[in-house]
C-alpha positions as CSV (number, residue, x, y, z in Angstrom):
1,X,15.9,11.2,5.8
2,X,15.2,8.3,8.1
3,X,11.7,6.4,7.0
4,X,11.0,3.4,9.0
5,X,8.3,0.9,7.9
6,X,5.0,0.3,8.3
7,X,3.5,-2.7,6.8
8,X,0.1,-5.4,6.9
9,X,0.9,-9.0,5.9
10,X,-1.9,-11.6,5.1
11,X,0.2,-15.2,3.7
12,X,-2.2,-18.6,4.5
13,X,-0.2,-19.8,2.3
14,X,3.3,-19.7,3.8
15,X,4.5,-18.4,0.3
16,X,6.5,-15.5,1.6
17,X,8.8,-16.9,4.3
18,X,11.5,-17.8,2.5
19,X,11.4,-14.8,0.8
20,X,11.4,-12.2,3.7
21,X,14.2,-14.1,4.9
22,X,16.6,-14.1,1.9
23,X,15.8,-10.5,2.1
24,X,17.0,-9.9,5.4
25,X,19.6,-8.2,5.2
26,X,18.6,-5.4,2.4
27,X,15.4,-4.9,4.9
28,X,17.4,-3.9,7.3
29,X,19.6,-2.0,5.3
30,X,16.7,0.4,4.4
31,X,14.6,1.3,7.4
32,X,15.9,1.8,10.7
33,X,12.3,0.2,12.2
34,X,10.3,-2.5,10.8
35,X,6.8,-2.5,12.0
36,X,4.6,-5.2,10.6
37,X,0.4,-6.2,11.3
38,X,0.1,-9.7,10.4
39,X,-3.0,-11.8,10.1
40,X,-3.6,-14.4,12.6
41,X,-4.4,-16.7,9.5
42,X,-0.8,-16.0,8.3
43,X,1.5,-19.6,8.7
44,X,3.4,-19.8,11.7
45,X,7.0,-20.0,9.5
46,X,5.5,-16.7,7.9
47,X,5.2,-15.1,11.1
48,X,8.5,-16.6,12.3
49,X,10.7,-15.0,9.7
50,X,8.9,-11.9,9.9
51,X,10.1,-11.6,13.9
52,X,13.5,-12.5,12.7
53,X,14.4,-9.3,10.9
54,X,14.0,-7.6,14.6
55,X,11.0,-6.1,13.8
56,X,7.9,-5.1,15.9
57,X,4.9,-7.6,15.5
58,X,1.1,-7.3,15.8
59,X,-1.1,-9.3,15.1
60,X,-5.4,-9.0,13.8
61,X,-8.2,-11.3,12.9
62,X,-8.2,-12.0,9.2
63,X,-10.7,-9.9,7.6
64,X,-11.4,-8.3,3.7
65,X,-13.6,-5.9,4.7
66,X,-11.1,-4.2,7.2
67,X,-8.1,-4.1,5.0
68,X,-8.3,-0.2,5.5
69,X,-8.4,-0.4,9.2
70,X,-5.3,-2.8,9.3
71,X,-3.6,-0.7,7.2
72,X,-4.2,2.4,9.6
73,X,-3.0,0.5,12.4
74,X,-0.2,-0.3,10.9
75,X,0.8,3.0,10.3
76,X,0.2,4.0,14.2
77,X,1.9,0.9,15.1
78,X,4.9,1.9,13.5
79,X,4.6,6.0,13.8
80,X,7.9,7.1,16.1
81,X,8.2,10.6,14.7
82,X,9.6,9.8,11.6
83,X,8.0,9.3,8.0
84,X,6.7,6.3,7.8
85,X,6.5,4.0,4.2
86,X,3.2,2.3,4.3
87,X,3.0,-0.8,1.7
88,X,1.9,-4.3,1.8
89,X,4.3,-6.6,2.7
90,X,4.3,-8.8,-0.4
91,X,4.1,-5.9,-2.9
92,X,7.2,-4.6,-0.8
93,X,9.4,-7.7,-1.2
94,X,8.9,-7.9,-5.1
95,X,10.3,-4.1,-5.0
96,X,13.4,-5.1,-3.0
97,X,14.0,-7.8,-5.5
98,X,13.4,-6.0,-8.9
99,X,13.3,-2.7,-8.4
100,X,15.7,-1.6,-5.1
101,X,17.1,1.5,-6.6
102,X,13.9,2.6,-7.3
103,X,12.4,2.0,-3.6
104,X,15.5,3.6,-2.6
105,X,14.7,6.9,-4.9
106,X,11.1,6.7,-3.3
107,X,12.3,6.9,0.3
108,X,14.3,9.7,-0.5
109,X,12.0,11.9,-2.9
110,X,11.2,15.3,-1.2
111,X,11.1,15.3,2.6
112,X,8.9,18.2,2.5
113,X,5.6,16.1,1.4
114,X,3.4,15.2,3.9
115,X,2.2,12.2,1.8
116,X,3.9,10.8,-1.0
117,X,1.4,9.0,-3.4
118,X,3.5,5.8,-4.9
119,X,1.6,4.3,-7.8
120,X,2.8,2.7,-11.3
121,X,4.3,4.0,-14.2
122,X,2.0,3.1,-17.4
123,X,4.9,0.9,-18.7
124,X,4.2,-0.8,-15.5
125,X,0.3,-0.7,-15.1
126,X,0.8,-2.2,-18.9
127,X,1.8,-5.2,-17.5
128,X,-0.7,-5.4,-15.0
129,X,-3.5,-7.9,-15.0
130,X,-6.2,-6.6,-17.3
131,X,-9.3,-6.7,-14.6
132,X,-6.6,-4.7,-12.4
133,X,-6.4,-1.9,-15.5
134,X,-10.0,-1.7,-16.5
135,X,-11.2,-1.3,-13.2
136,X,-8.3,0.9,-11.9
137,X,-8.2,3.2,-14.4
138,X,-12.2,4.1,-13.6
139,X,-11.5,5.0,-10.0
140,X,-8.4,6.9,-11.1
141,X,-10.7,9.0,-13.7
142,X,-13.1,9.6,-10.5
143,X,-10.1,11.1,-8.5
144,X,-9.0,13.2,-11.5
145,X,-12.1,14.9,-11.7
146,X,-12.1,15.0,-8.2
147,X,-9.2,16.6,-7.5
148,X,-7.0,17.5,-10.8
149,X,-4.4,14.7,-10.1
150,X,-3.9,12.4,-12.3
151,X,-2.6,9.5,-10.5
152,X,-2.4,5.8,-10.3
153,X,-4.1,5.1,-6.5
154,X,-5.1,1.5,-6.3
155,X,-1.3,0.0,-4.9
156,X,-1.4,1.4,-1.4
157,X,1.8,2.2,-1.4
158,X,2.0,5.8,1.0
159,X,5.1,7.9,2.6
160,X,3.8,9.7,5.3
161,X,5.1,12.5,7.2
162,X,4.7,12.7,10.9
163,X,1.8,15.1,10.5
164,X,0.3,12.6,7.8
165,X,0.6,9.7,9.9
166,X,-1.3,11.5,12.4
167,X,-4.2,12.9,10.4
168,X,-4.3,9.0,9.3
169,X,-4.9,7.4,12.8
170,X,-6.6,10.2,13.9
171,X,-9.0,11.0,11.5
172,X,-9.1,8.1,8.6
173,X,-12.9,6.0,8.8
174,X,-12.5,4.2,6.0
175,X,-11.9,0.4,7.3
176,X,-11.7,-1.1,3.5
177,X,-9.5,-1.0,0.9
178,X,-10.8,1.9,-0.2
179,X,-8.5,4.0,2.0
180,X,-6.2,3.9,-1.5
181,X,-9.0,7.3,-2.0
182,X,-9.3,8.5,1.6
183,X,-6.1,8.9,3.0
184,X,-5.1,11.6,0.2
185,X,-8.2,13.2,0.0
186,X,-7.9,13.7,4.0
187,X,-4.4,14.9,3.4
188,X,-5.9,17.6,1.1
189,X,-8.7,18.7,2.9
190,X,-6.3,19.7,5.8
191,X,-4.0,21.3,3.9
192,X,-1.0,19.2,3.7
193,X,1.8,18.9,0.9
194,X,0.6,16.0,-1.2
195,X,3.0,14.4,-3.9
196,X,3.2,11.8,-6.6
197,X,5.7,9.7,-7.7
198,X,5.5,6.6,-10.4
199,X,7.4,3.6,-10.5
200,X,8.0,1.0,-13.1
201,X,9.2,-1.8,-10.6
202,X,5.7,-2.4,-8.9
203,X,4.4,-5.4,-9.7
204,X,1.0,-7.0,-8.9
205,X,0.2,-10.7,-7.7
206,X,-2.6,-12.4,-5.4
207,X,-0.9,-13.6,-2.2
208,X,-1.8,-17.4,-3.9
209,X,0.6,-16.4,-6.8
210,X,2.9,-15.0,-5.2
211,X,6.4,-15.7,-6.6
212,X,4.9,-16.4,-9.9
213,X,6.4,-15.2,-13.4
214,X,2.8,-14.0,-13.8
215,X,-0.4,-13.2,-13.0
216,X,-3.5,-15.7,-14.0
217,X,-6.5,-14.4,-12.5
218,X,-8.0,-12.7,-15.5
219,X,-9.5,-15.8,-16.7
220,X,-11.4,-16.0,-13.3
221,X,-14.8,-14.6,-13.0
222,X,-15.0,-14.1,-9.4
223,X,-11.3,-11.8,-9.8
224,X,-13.4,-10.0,-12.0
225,X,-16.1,-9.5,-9.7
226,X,-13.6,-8.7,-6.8
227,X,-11.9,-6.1,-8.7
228,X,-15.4,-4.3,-10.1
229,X,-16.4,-4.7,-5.8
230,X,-13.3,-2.7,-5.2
231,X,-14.0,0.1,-7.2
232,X,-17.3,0.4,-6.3
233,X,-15.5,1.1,-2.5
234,X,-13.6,3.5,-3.6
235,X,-16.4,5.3,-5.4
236,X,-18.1,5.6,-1.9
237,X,-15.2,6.3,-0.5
238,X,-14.8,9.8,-2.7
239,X,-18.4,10.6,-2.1
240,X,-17.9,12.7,0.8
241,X,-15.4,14.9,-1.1
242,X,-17.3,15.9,-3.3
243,X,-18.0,19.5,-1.9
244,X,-14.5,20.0,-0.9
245,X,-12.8,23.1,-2.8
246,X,-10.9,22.3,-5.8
247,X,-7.6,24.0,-6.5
């Protein structure tokens, strides 16, 4: 099954370029069409070695509060009929380097699904960043209730099938984050083949850190207050769900 990529890349930084292009070759090796929505505040050498893996480029105005919306553009940017993987970029490149059976196992887990839910494996999520688990774990509870799935949501990580990628685009309104909720919930409401797989090689850093042995934002207040903001999204986000029919 051919999955092609579609991806959202924020680096102000410049700590990614030399990274996506070491990884050239293996990202070319695993989709057939790269598809990438980059942030105009992304550096230029970023940008540059992003074109270089022959890619398709876009490009939007930096922006928290429309992570969501970036993300679904993303996903009609690079929608050709085929599934589409949906993942930021930086999370992606930490998979290729530590865990590239595993993404490998991911692209090819049941074609039938209409959206694959990707989240972490406890061993994983165990060596997460603390605010990331404490805060995680509440929205995850939500969607349990919700929906009787108990899954890890929070690492926007989605394989879409055709029809998935188009009830995204077409119908997704969630422009934040919180879209981690929405896009399965949509998926469920019109009746598609949801799944769930859990890795153990997803690994979490802020763009700032990224390339670091580890995380160090649990010491930070404001992380704190980021992460506890987040949640709070998603929590609207699952509000109007609430009356759907549970199985």
């Amino acid at each position: 099954m051919d999955v092609v990529l579609g991806a959202t890349l924020h680096d102000p930084v410049g700590r990614t370029a030399e990274t996506v292009a070491r990884l050239d070759p293996q990202l070319r090796a695993l989709f057939p069409s790269i598809a990438v929505n980059v942030s105009d505040a992304t550096r230029p050498e970023v940008l540059s070695a992003v074109r270089d893996l022959g890619g398709r480029v876009m490009t939007h105005a930096a922006a928290e509060a429309n992570i969501g919306r970036f993300r679904r553009d993303a996903v009609a940017f690079a929608a050709d009929g085929r599934h589409v993987l949906y993942v930021d970029f930086d999370h992606l490149m930490r998979w290729v380097e530590h865990g590239l059976d595993d993404l490998k196992r991911v692209l090819a887990v049941d074609p039938d699904v209409d959206m694959l839910v990707v989240g972490r494996s406890a061993a994983a999520l165990a060596e997460g960043p603390r605010r990331l688990r404490e805060t995680e774990n509440l929205v995850n509870h939500a969607y349990a209730l919700l929906t009787g799935e108990h899954w890890d949501l929070m690492f926007a990580v989605r394989r879409l099938s055709p029809a998935a990628a188009d009830l995204v685009v077409s119908q997704s309104r969630v422009d934040t984050l919180a879209n981690d909720v929405e896009w399965p919930l949509l998926a469920r409401r019109a009746g598609l083949r949801l799944g769930y797989t859990a890795s153990d090689a997803l690994s979490y850093r802020t763009i700032e850190a990224f390339g670091a042995p580890a995380d160090s934002g649990d010491e930070d207040a404001l992380q704190w207050i980021r992460r506890l903001e987040f949640a709070a999204l998603h929590a609207s986000a699952m509000r109007p769900f609430l009356d759907d029919q549970m199985d």
